[in-house]
C-alpha positions in Angstrom: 30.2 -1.9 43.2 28.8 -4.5 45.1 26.9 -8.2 43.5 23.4 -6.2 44.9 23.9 -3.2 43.3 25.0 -3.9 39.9 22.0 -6.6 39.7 19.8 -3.4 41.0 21.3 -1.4 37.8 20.8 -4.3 35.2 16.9 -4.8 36.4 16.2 -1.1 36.2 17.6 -1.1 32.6 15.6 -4.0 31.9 12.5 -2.2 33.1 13.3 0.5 30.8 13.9 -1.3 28.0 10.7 -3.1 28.3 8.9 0.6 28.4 10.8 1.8 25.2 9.2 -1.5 23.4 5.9 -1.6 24.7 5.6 2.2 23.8 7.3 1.2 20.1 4.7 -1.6 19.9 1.4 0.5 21.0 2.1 3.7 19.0 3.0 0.9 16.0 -0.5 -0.5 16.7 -2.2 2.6 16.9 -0.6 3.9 14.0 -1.9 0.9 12.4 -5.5 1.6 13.4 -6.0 5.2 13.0 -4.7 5.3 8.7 -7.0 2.3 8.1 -10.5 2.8 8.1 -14.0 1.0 6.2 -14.1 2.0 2.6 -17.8 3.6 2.7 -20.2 1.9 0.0 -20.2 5.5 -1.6 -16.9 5.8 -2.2 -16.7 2.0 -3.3 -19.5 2.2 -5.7 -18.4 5.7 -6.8 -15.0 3.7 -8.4 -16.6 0.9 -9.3 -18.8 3.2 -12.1 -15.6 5.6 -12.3 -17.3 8.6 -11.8 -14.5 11.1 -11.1 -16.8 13.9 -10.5 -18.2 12.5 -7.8 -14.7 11.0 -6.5 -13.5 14.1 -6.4 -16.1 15.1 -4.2 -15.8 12.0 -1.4 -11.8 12.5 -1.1 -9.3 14.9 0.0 -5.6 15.6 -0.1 -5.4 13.7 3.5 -7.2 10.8 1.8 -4.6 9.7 -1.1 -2.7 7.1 1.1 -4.9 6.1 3.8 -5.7 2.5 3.8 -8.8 1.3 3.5 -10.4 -2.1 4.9 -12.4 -4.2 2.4 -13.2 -7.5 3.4 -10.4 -7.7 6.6 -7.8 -6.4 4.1 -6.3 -3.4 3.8 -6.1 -1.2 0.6 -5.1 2.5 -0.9 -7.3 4.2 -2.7 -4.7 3.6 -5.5 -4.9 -0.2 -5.7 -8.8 0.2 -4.9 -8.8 1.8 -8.6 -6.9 -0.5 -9.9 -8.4 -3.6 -8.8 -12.1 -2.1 -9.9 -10.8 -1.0 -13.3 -11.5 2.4 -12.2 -9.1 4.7 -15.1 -10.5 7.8 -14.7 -10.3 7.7 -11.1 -6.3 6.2 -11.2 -5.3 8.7 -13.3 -6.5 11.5 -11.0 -4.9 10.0 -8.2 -1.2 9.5 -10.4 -2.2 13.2 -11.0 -2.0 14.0 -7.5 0.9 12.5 -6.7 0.0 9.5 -4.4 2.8 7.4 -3.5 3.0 4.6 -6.1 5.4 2.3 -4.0 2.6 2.1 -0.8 2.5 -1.6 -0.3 -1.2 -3.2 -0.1 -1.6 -6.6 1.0 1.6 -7.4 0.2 1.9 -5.9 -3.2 3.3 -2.8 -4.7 0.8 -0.9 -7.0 2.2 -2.0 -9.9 2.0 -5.4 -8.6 -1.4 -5.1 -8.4 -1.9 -3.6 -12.2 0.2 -6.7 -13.5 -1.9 -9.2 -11.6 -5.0 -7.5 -12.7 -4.1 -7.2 -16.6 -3.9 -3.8 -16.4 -1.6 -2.7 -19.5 -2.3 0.8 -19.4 -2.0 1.8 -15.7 1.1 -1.0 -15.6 3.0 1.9 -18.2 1.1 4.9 -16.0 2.7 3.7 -13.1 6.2 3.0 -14.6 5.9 6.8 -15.8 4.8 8.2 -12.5 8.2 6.3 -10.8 7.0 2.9 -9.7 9.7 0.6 -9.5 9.4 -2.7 -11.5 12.1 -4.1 -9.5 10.9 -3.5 -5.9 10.4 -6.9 -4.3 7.6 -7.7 -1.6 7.6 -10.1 1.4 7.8 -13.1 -0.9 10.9 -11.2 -3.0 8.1 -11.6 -5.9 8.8 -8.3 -8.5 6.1 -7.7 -11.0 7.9 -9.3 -13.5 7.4 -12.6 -11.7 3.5 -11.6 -11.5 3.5 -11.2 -14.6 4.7 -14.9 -15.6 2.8 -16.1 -12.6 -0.6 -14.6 -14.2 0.4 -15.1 -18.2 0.5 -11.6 -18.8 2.4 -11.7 -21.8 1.8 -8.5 -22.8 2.8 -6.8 -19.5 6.0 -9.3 -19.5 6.9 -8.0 -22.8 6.4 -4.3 -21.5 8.3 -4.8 -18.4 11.2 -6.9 -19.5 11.8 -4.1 -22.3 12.7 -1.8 -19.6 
């Protein structure tokens, strides 16, 4: 094979290769866009008073792990319970099965209960499978939340594990 050619062959993979990320990088982005949508006041103000009843009513099975956007952030429904004290509504979504490792700006779940003082949905969580080691972006576990936020309780709790 001549100089010419083989630089012919080398561009064309190049070319190809470019595709196969752009493609990788627009599906990633639409991905990103489609699962995360505006939490609707209803819904928002439906956890804040948990009223399950009515919860029930403004969610479906495709629902349990979307993300939601609240103030350019994006959360589960799940961590949207948690951070509103919402029990009633947490306990039906444990219930249902959602997926207590989905990260939400940049936390686990559990994360979330421990930085919230949440005792109670801290122990639901480790029940329902959340991992108390599992380390986010920062390698933080909620143990280290835990310290970091002086929940003594939950550090007690999680360190007896």
């Amino acid at each position: 094979m001549n100089l010419s050619k083989i630089n012919q062959e080398h561009a064309k993979k190049n070319r190809t290769s470019v595709r196969k990320k752009t493609i990788v990088i627009i599906t990633l982005l639409f991905t990103t866009l489609t699962f995360s949508q505006k939490v609707s006041e209803e819904l928002k103000s439906t956890i804040k008073a948990d009223n399950l009843d009515v919860f029930k009513t403004l969610i479906d099975d495709t629902d349990l792990d979307t993300y939601y956007k609240i103030n350019d952030r994006d959360y589960t429904l799940l961590i949207i319970t948690i951070k509103l004290k919402a029990s009633s509504c947490f306990e039906f979504l444990i219930e249902n099965k959602v997926n207590v490792e989905k990260i939400s700006s940049g936390k686990t779940p559990l994360m979330h209960a421990v930085k919230n003082g949440k005792l109670d949905m801290v122990k639901i969580l480790i029940t329902a499978g959340a991992d108390k080691l599992a380390k986010n972006d920062v390698n933080k576990t909620a143990l280290d939340y835990a310290v970091r936020y002086k929940r003594k309780d939950i550090q007690t709790y999680l360190e007896s594990l």
